[in-house]
Wavefront OBJ file of the C-alpha trace (Angstrom):
o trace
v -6.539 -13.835 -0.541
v -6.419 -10.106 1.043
v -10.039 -11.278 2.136
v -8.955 -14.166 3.881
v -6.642 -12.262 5.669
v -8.700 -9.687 6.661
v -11.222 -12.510 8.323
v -8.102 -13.690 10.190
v -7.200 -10.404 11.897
v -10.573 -9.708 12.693
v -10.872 -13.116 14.206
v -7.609 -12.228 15.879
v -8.996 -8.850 17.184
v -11.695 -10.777 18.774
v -10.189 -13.267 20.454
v -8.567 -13.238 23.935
v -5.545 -11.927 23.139
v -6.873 -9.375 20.600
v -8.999 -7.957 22.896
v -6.564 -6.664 24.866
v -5.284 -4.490 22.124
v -8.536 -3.450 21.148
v -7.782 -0.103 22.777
v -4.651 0.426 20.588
v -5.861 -0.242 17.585
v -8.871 1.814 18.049
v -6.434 4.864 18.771
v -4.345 4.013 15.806
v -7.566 4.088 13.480
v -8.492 7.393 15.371
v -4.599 9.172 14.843
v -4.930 7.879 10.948
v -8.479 9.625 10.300
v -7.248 12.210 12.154
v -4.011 13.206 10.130
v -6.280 12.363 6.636
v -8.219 14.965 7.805
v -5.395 17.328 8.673
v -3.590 15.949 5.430
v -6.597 16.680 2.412
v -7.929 20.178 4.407
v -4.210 21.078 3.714
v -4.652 19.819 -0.051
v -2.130 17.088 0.641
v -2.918 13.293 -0.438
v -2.642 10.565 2.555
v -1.206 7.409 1.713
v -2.832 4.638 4.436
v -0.279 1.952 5.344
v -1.647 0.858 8.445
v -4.478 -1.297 6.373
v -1.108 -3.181 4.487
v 0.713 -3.620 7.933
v -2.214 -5.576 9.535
v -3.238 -7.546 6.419
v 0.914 -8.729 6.123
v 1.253 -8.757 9.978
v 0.653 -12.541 10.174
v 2.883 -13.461 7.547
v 6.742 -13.510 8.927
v 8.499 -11.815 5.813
v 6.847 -8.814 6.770
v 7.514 -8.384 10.422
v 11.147 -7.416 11.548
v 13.253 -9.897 14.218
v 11.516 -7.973 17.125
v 8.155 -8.868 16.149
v 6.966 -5.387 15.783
v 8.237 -3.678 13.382
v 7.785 -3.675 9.982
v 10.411 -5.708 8.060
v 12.192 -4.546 4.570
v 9.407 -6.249 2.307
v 6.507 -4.197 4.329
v 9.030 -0.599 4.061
v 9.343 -1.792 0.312
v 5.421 -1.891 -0.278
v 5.058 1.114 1.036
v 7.576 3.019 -0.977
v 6.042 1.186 -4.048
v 2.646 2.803 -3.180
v 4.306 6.571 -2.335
v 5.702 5.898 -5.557
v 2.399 5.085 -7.350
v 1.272 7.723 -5.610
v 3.443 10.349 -7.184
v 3.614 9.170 -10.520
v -0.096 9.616 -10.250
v 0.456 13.209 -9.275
v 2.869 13.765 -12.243
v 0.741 12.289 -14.859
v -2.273 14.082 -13.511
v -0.376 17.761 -13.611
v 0.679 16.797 -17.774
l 1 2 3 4 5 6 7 8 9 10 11 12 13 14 15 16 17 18 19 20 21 22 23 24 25 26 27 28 29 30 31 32 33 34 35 36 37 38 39 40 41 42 43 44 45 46 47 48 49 50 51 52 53 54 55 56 57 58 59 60 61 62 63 64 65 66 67 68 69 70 71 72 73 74 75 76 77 78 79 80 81 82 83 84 85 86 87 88 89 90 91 92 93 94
């Protein structure tokens, strides 16, 4: 399924109206590598949630009223993986 959606937002990116977002999305991709970078030469862990946004942007429980934002249920998955994330950390440090 997460495949499927990823074929439908690249089809998206190429289409007409994708294209003219191209340029955003490239900069977005650019700030993310460049704060992973900042984040592990600083020893800290990155936690990438701009991959879950844009596989769940499609799908209308995950996209607030103004059709931007993220919505609850995308906040929520995030939290779930910072959680993951330092439970990891715990239970590595034991």
């Amino acid at each position: 399924e997460e495949k499927k959606e990823g074929l439908q937002y690249e089809r998206w990116l190429k289409s007409g109206v994708g294209k003219g977002i191209q340029k955003i999305v490239q900069e977005i991709d650019d700030y993310n590598n460049a704060c992973k970078e900042i984040a592990l030469a600083h020893h800290c862990h990155f936690i990438d949630i701009t991959t879950s946004q844009r596989a769940d942007s499609h799908l209308e429980d995950f996209i607030a009223e103004d059709k931007l934002h993220p919505s609850g249920k995308e906040y929520a998955k995030w939290a779930g993986r910072l959680f993951e994330g330092i439970v990891n950390l715990i239970e590595s440090a034991v």
